[in-house]
LODREN-140117 format. One record per residue (C-alpha): x, y, z. Coordinates in Angstrom, 1 decimal. Each point is the difference from the previous one (the first is absolute). Example, Ala and Ser with C-alpha at 12.3 -4.5 7.8 and 13.67 -1.06 7.14 Angstrom:
# residues 2
     c1     c2     c3
   12.3   -4.5    7.8
    1.4    3.4   -0.7
This chain:
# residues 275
     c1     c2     c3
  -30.2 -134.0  -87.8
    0.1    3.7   -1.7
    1.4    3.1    1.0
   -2.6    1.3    2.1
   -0.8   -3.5    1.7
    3.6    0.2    1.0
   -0.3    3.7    1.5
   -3.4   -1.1    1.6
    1.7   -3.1    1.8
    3.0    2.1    1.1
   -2.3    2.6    1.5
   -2.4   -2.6    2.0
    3.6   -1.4    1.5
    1.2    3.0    1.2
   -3.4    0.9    1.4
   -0.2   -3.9    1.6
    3.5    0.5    1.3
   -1.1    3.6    1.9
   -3.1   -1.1    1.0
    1.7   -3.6    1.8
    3.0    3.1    1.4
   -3.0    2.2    1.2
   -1.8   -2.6    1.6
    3.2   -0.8    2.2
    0.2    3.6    0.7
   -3.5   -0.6    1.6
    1.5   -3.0    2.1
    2.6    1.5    1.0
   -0.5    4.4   -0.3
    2.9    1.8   -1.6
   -1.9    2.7   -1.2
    1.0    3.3    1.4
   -2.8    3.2   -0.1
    0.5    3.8   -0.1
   -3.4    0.6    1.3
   -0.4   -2.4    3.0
   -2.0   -2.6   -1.9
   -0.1   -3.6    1.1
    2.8   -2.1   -2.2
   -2.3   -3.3   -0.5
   -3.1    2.6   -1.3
    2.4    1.5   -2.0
    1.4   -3.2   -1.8
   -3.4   -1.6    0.1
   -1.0    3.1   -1.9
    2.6   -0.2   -3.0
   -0.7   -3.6   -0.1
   -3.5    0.5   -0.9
    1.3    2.4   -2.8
    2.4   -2.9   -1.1
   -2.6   -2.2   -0.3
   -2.0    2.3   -1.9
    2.5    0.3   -2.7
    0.5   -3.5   -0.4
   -3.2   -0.6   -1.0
    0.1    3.5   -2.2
    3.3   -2.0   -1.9
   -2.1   -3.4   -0.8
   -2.8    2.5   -1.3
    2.0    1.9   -2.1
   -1.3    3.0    1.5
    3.3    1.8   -0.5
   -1.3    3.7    0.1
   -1.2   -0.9    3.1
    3.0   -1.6    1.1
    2.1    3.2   -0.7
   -2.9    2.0    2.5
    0.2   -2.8    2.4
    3.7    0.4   -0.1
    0.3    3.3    0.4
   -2.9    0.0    3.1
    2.2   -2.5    1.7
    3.4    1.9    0.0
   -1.6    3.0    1.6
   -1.4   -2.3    2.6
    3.9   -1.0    0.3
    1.1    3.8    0.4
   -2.7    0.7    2.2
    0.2   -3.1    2.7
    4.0    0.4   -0.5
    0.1   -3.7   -1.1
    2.4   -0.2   -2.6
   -0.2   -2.3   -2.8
    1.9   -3.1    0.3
    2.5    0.7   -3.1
    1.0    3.6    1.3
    2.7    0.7    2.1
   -0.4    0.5    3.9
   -0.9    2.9    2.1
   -0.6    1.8   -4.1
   -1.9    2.9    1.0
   -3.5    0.2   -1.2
   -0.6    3.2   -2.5
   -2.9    2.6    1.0
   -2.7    0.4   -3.1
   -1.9    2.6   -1.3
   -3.8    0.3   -0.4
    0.3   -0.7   -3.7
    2.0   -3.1    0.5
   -2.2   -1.4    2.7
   -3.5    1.0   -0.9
   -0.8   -2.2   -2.6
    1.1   -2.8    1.9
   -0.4    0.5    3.0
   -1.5   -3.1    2.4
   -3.9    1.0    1.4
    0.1    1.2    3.3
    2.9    1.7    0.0
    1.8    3.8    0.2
    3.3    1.3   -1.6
    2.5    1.7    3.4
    3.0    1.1   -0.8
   -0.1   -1.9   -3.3
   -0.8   -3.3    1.7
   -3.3   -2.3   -0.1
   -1.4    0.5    3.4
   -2.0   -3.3    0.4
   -3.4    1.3    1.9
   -0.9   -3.9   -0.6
    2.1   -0.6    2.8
   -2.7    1.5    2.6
   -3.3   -2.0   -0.7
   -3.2    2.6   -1.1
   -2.7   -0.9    2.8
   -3.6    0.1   -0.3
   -0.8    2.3    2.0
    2.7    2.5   -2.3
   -1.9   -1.5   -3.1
   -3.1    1.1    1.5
    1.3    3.5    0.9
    1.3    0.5   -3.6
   -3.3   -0.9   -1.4
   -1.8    2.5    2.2
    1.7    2.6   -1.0
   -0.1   -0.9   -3.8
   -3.6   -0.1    0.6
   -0.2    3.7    2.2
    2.2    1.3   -2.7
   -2.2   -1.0   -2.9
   -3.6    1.2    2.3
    2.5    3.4    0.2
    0.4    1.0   -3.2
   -2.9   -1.7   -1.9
   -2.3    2.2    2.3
    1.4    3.6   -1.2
    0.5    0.7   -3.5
    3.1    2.5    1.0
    1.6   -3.6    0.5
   -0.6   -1.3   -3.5
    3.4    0.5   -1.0
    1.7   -2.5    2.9
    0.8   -3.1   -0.2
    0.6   -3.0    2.7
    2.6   -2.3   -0.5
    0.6   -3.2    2.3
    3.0   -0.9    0.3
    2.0   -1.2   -2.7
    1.3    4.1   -2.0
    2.7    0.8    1.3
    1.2    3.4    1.6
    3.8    1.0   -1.8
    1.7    1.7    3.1
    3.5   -0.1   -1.8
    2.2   -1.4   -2.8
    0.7   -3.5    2.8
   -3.7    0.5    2.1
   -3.3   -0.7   -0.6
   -3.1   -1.1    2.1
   -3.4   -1.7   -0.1
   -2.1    1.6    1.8
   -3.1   -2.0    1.7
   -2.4    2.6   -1.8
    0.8    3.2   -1.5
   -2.4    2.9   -1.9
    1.3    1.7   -2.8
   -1.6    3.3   -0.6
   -0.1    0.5   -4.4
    2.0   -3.0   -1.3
    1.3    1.5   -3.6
    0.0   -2.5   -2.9
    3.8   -0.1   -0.6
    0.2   -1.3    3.3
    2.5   -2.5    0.6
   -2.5   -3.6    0.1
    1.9   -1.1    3.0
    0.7    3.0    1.7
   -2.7    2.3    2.4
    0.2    3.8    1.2
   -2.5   -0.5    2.9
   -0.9    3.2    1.8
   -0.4   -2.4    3.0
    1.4   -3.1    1.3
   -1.6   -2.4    2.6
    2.2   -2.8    1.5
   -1.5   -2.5    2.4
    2.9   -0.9    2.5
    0.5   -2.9    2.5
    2.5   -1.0    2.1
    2.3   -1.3   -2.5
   -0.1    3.1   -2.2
   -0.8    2.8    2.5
    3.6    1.7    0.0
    0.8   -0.7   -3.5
   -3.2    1.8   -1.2
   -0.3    2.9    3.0
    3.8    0.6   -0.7
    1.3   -0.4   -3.8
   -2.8   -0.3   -1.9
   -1.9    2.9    2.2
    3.0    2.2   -0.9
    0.4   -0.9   -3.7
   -3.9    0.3   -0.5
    0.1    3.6    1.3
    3.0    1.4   -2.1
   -2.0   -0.5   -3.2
   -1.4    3.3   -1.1
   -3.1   -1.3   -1.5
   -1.3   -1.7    3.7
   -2.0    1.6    2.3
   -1.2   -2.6    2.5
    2.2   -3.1    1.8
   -2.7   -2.4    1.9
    1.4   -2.6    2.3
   -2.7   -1.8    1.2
    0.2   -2.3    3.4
   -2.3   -2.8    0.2
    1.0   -1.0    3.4
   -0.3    3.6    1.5
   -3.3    0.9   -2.3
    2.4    2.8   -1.1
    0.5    2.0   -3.0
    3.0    2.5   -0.1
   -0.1    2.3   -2.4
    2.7    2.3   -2.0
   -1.1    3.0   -1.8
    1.6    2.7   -2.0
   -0.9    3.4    1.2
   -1.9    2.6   -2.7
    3.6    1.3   -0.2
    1.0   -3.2   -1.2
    3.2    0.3    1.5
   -0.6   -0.9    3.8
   -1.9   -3.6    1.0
   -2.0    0.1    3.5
   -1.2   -3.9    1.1
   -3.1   -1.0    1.7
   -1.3   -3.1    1.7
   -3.5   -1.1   -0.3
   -0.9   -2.6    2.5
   -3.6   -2.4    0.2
    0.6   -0.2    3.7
   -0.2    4.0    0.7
   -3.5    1.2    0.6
    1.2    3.4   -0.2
    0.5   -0.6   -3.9
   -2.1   -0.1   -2.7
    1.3   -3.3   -1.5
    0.9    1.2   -3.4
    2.9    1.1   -1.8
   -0.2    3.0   -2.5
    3.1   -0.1   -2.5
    1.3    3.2   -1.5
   -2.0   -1.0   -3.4
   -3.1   -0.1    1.6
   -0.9   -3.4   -0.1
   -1.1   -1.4    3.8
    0.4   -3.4    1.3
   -2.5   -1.3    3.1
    2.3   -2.3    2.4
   -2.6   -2.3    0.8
   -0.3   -0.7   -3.5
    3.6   -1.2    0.3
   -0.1   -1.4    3.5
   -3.6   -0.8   -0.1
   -2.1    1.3    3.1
C-alpha cells in the first residue's frame, strides 16, 4: 500500500467512525441548536454531508472534498452542533460574507454571521406559484416600456450584502442599471419582494424589512401575503430620506388592484393572486 492509499484509508475510518457516532446521535439526540431546530433533523442533516464525503474520498475527488468540508463546518456553527473532536460548550465563531458566500449551503441567509437554514420551513406550492407570478408580471413590466430596458429581474438566488456578518436572498428583486464590475454574486436591487408565510412572517416583516430599507440604493420593500391577498408596500419618499407604507388589498373594491412602485413599474394583483 503507498502513501496516499494509506492517507485515503485513514480518512474513510475516521469518516466510518463519525458517521456510526452520528447515527447514535440520531438514536438517541444529543445535539443542542442555537436556532430552535429539531436535534434528529439536524444530525440527520450532517449525516448526509458525511456520507457525501465518503464517497468524495473513494473518488478522489479531493478538491471537492476540501468544499464539502468546509460547507459542512458552517452547517456545524450554524445548527450549534459541534464537531465530535472539539471541546464542549466551544462557542461557534460568527463569519463574514466573504467567508460564507462561496460556500454557502442553497437555501440559506447569513444573520449575524450565522447560516440561517430557510430549508428548515418547507417552500409550498402555492409560494412557488406566487414567486413565479411575479417573475412573470415583473418581466410583462418592464419588457413593455423601453424606459425599463436597463432593469433586470433576478429570482432568487443574488444575494443583498446588508453588512460585513448579513446578507439575504430575496424571493425576487429588480435591480435598476447593474454596472459590469459588479460583484457576480452580489445585487443592488432598487426593490425587493419577499413572499412570507407563517413560518417566516416576523423574520421577514421585522429584520429583513428593516435591513432592506437602510440601504441607500432601495426604494421599494414588498411583502406580499398570500393568505390575506395582500401586498404591503415600503417606499422611499422623493426626499429620499422619509419611507411612507401602503397596503394594496384584492379583497377591497374601493381599490384599483395594482401597485405603482416609486420606479414606475406597476404590478396587477390578480396577476399575483389570480381573479
Amino acid at each position: 500500500m503507498d502513501v496516499f492509499d494509506e492517507t485515503k484509508t485513514k480518512k474513510l475510518e475516521a469518516i466510518q467512525n463519525e458517521i456510526r457516532e452520528i447515527r447514535a446521535q440520531i438514536l438517541k439526540p444529543q445535539a443542542t441548536t442555537n436556532l430552535g431546530f429539531d436535534p434528529i433533523q439536524a444530525t440527520k442533516l450532517r449525516l448526509s454531508q458525511l456520507e457525501r464525503a465518503q464517497r468524495l474520498v473513494r473518488k478522489d475527488d479531493t478538491s471537492d472534498l476540501k468544499l464539502l468540508a468546509r460547507r459542512v463546518e458552517r452547517i456545524e456553527r450554524h445548527m450549534g452542533i459541534l464537531p465530535l473532536s472539539t471541546v464542549p460548550n466551544a462557542e461557534p465563531q460568527p463569519l463574514t460574507v466573504e467567508q460564507w458566500q462561496d460556500t454557502a449551503t442553497p437555501r440559506t441567509e447569513l444573520h449575524h454571521g450565522f447560516e440561517y437554514d430557510l430549508r428548515a420551513r418547507a417552500v409550498s406550492v402555492r409560494h412557488s406559484a406566487i414567486c413565479a407570478n411575479l417573475s412573470c408580471a415583473l418581466a410583462n413590466a418592464i419588457g413593455n416600456n423601453s424606459s425599463f430596458q436597463s432593469y433586470s429581474v433576478c429570482a432568487a438566488g443574488p444575494l443583498v450584502r446588508i453588512c460585513d456578518t448579513e446578507a439575504y436572498v430575496p424571493d425576487l428583486s429588480v435591480e435598476y442599471d447593474r454596472q459590469p464590475d459588479a460583484h457576480p454574486l452580489h445585487i443592488k436591487p432598487g426593490v425587493v419582494i419577499e413572499v412570507v408565510s407563517p413560518t417566516t412572517a416576523a423574520y421577514d416583516k421585522g429584520t429583513k424589512r428593516t435591513n432592506y430599507m437602510q440601504m441607500q440604493y432601495m426604494t421599494d420593500v414588498l411583502l406580499v401575503d398570500d393568505d390575506e391577498k395582500t401586498i404591503v408596500i415600503d417606499s422611499v419618499t422623493d426626499s429620499g430620506s422619509q419611507w411612507s407604507q401602503r397596503v394594496v388589498s384584492l379583497g377591497d373594491a374601493k381599490q384599483l388592484h395594482e401597485v405603482v412602485l416609486s420606479c414606475g413599474l406597476v404590478i396587477v394583483l390578480k396577476d399575483i393572486f389570480g381573479s
